[in-house]
C-alpha positions in Angstrom: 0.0 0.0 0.0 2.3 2.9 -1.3 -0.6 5.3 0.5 0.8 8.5 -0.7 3.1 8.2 -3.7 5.4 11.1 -5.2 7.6 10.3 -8.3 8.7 6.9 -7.6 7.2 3.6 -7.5 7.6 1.2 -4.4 10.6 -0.6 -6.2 12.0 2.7 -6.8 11.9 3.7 -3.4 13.6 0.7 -2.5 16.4 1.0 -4.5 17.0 4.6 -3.2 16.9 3.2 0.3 20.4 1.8 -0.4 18.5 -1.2 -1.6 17.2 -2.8 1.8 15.8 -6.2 0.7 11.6 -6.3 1.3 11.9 -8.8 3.9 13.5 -6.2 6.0 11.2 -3.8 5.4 8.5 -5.8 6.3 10.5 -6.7 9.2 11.1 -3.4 10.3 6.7 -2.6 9.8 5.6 -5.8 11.5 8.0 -5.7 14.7 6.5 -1.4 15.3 3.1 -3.1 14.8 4.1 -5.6 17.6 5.7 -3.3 20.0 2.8 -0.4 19.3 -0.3 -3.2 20.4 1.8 -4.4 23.2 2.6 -0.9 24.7 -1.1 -0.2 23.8 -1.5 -3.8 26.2 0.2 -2.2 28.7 -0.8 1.5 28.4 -4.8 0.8 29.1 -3.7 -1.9 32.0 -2.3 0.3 34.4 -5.1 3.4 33.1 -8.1 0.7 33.5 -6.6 0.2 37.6 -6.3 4.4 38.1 -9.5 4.8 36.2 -11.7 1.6 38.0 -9.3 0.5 40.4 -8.7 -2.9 39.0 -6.4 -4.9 37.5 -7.5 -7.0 35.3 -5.9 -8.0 31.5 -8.5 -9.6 29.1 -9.5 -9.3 25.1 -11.1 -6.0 25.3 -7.5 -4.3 25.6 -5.8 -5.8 23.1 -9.0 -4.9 20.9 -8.5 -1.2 22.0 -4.5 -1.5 21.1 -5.1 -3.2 18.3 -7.0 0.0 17.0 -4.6 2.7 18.4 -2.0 0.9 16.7 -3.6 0.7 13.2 -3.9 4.4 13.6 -0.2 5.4 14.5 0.8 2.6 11.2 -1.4 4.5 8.5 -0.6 7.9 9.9 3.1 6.8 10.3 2.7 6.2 6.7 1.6 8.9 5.3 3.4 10.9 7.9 6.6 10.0 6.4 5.7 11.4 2.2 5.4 15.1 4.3 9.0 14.1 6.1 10.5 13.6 2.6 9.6 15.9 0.7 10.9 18.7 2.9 13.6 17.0 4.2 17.1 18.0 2.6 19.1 14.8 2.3 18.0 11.1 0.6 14.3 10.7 0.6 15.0 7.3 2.6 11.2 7.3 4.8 9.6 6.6 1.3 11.1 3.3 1.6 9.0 2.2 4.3 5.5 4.2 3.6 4.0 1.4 1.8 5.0 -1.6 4.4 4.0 0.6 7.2 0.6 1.1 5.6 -0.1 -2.5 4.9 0.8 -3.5 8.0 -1.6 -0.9 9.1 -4.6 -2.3 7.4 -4.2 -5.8 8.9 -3.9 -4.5 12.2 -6.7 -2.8 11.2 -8.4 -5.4 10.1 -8.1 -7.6 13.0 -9.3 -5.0 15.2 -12.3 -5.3 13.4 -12.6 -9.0 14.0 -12.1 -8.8 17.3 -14.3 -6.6 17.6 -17.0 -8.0 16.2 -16.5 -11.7 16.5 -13.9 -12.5 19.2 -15.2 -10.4 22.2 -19.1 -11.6 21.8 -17.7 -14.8 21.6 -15.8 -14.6 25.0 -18.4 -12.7 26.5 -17.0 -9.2 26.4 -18.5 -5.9 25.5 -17.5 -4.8 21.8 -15.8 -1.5 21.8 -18.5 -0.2 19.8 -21.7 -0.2 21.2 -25.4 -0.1 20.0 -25.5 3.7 19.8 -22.2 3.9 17.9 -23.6 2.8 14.7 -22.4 6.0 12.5 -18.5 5.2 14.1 -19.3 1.6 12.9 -20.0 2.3 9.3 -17.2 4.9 9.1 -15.0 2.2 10.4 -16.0 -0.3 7.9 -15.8 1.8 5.1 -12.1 3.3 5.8 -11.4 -0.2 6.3 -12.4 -1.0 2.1 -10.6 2.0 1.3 -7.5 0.8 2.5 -8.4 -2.7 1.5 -8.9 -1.5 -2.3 -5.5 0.5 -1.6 -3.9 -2.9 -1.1 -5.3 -4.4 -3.9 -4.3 -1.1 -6.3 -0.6 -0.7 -4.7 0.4 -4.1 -6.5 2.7 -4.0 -9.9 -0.3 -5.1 -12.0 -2.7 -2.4 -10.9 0.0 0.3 -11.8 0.5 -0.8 -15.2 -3.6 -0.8 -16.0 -3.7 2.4 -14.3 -0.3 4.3 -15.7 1.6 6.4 -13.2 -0.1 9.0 -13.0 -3.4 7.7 -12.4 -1.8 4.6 -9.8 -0.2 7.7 -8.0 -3.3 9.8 -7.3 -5.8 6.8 -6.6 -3.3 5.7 -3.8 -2.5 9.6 -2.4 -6.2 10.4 -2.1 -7.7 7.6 -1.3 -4.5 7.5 1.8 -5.8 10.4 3.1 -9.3 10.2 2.5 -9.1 6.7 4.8 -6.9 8.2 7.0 -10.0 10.9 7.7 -12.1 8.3 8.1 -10.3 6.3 10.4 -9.9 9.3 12.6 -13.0 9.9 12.6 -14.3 6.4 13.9 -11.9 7.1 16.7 -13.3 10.4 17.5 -16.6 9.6 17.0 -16.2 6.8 19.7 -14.0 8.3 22.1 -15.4 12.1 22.0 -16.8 11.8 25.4 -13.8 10.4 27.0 -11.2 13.0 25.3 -13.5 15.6 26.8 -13.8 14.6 30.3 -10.0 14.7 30.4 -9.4 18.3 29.5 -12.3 19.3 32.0 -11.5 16.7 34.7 -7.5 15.2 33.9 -9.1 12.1 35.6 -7.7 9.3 35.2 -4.3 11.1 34.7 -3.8 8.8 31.6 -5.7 10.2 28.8 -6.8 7.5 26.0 -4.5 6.5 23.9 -6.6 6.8 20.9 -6.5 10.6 21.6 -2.7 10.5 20.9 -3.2 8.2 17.7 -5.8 10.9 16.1 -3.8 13.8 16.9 -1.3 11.9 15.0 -3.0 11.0 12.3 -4.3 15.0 12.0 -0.6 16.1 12.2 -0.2 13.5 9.1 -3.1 15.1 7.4 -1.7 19.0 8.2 1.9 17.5 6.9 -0.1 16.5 3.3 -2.0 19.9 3.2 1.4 22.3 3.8 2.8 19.6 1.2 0.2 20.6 -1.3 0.5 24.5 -0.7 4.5 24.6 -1.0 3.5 22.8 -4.4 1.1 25.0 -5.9 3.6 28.0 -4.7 6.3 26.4 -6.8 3.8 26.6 -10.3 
């Protein structure tokens, strides 16, 4: 999922990258999506005991750090095309953009398994309740974005599309998913991120408020990429 391409192709990129062989790359992608879900594991454990008093480790975190971690990998993703282009020296982050974002959208996806058949099945509330239906669609649907973005980031789709078209299906529809997906976040967690600026209480805010405040410093990244552009024309 090359989410937000600029001149080069993914093998291009590579190359550039001192020519890092895929497998680390996807080494490098799938050990930060490890290390982000277990810190996520860890991270609502001790702010479940200062917020209820208990300590207690089930599915329902994981689920939560599961999502907070999708998050971070998109963003991270697209996070880096804005980190290139204005840094100086080799454009080296481009390398990893696309891993980062597929790793992403299994994360991703398996959030959304768990969430909808793994905790009912063990008994647990779903992190997405009956009155969060509008988060719920939003979800699913930036979850087919990024599925079609995997699908249209292979070899085969850029030589149906051509370049220029491959480029700016996966840029916009990146960011366009990348809304979405913070949104869903919001949209379930509004409440909480609210009573922590009025209350601080628990002292640990969520850690999906760190994730979309990521993911919207990704999104401000693309936009001041965009106007330095059109000043250069």
């Amino acid at each position: 999922m090359n989410i937000s391409p600029t001149k080069n192709g993914p093998g291009d990129n590579d190359a550039k990258n001192g020519g890092r062989p895929v497998r680390r790359l996807w080494f490098r992608a799938s050990a930060m999506a490890a290390a982000a879900v277990a810190f996520g594991c860890l991270y609502f454990f001790i702010r479940q005991y200062l917020k209820d008093g208990i300590w207690r480790f089930d599915l329902s975190l994981v689920n939560k750090s599961l999502g907070v971690a999708a998050l971070i990998l998109l963003a991270l993703s697209m996070f880096l095309t804005g980190v290139a282009y204005f840094s100086r020296g080799p454009a080296r982050p481009l390398a990893f953009r696309k891993y980062y974002g597929l790793v992403g959208f299994w994360v991703g996806l398996a959030h959304g398994a768990v969430n909808h058949i793994l905790l009912p099945a063990a008994g647990l509330h779903p992190e997405i309740k009956a009155g969060d239906r509008h988060a719920e669609l939003i979800g699913l649907v930036a979850l087919a974005v990024f599925a079609s973005m995997a699908v249209a980031s292979t070899a085969w789709a850029r030589r149906r599309l051509g370049g220029k078209k491959w480029r700016k299906l996966l840029r916009y529809s990146g960011y366009a998913g990348l809304v979405l997906a913070a949104a869903h976040a919001g949209l379930l967690k509004w409440s909480s991120w609210t009573k922590y600026f009025r209350t601080f209480d628990p002292v640990m805010p969520s850690l999906s408020l760190f994730a979309a405040a990521f993911a919207a410093v990704a999104i401000l990244l693309r936009l001041a990429v965009w106007y330095s552009e059109l000043r250069k024309k």
